[in-house]
N, C-alpha and C positions, 0 to 999 in steps of 0.2 A: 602117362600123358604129360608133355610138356605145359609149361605156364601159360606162353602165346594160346594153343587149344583149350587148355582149362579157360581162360579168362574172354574167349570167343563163343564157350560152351555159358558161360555165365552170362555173359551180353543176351546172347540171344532168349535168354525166361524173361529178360529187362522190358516191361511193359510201363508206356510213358503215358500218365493222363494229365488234363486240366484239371485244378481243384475250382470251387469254387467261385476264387479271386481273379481264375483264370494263369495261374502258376502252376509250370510244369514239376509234376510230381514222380519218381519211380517208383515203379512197383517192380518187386521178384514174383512172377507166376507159379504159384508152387501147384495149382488142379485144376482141374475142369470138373464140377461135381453134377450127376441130374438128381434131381427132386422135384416129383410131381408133376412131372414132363418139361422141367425147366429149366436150363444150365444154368450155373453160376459157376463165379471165378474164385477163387482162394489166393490170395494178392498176399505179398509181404511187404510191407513200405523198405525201401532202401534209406541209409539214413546214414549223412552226414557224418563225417569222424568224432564233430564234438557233441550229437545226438546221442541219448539214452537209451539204448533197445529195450522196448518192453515185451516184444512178444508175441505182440496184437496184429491178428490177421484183418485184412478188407476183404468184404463179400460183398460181390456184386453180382446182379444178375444181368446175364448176356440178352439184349435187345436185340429182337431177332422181325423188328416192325421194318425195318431197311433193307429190303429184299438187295433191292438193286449196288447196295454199297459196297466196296470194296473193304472196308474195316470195321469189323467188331464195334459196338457203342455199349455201353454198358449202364447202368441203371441202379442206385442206392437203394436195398434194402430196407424196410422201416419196420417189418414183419418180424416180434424177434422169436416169434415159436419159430418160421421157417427158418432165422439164423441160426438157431439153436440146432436145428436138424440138419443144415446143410454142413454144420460146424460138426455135428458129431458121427457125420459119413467120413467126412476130413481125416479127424481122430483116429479114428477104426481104422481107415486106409494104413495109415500112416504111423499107426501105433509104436512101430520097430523104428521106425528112423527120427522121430521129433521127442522130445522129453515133455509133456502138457506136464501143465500145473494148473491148479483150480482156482486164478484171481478173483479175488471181490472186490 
């Protein structure tokens, strides 16, 4: 696979949200996980050359109240048993290709 393909194959996981402040943020899409009849998203933050990668996944659940919308809206987690569940289907999936480490 050339670079141009590699780096068109990478664009397209590249998911853009507002934070907050209303500043656009990237995310790398690494899943789509269900639990409990409910998607959620497994997000990577992309980060700046002079940013520190920590590691740290976003999980968000897919808001599925906008029938009629053309894009995905997505909705913060506050539940941390369910992050904790939805984080360790993630794990398990993914066991062979990510290195986890157990942060406190």
């Amino acid at each position: 696979m050339d670079e141009e393909n590699e780096l068109d194959e990478n664009l397209s996981n590249i998911i853009i949200l507002n934070d907050e402040n209303g500043n656009e943020v990237q995310f790398e899409f690494l899943d789509l996980i269900e639990y409990e009849s409910e998607e959620y998203v497994v997000l990577l933050p992309v980060l700046e050359d002079d940013e520190e990668d920590d590691g740290e996944v976003v999980i968000l659940k897919v808001d599925d109240s906008e029938e009629n919308s053309d894009e995905e809206s997505y909705i913060s987690v506050d539940d941390e048993e369910t992050l904790t569940a939805v984080f360790e289907i993630f794990k398990e999936k993914f066991k062979e290709e990510f290195n986890f480490t157990d942060g406190e």
